[in-house]
N, C-alpha and C positions, 0 to 999 in steps of 0.2 A: 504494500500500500504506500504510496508517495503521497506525503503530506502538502497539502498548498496552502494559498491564499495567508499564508505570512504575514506577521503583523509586529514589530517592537517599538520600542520608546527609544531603541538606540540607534540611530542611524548606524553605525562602525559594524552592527551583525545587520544589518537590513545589507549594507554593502557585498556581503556573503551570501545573500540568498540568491538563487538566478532570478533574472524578472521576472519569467513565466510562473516561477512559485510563488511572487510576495502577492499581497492584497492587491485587487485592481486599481485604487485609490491612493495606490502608494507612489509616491514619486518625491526620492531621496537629495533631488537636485532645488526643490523648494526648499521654502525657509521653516515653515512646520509639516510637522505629519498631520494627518488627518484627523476628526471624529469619527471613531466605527461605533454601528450599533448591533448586540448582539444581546439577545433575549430581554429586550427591553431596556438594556441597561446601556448608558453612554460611555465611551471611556476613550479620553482625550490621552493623544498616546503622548504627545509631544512632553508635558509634565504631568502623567500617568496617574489622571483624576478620575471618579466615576462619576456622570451626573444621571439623575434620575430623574426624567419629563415624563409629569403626570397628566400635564395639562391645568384646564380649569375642571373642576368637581363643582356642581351644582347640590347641594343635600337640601332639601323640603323635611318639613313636616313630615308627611305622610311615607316617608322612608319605611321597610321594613328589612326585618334582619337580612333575607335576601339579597335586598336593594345595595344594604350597608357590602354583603360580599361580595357582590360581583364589583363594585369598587374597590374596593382591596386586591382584589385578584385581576387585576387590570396589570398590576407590577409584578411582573416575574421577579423576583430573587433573591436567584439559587446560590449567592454568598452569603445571604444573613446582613445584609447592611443594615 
């Protein structure tokens, strides 16, 4: 199995990968790397942040515990942040 679509925070090992393996997105000759998004979660590689975009939540009144979960489970994650 040959691994792709490569992705790091350090330019000097992205230098090491062949093109055809790193992220489509990748391009080591700019000044930053990219935002990838993978199961929800953000993660700015250049200084190797996550962010998490929920959006806007609207909650009413008439919410019920359902309501309240399927909001919750709009965010994947599988780190425990």
């Amino acid at each position: 199995m040959l691994a792709r679509k490569w992705i790091s925070n350090s330019k000097h090992v992205l230098e090491n990968i062949p093109i055809e393996n790193r992220a489509m997105k990748v391009d080591i000759t700019q000044e930053e790397l990219p935002k990838l998004k993978t199961l929800g979660v953000t993660w700015i590689a250049e200084s190797d942040i996550f962010i998490f975009d929920i959006g806007e939540t609207k909650i009413s009144k008439d919410m019920t515990k359902r309501d309240y979960m399927k909001k919750i489970s709009t965010l994947f994650d599988p780190l425990g942040f």
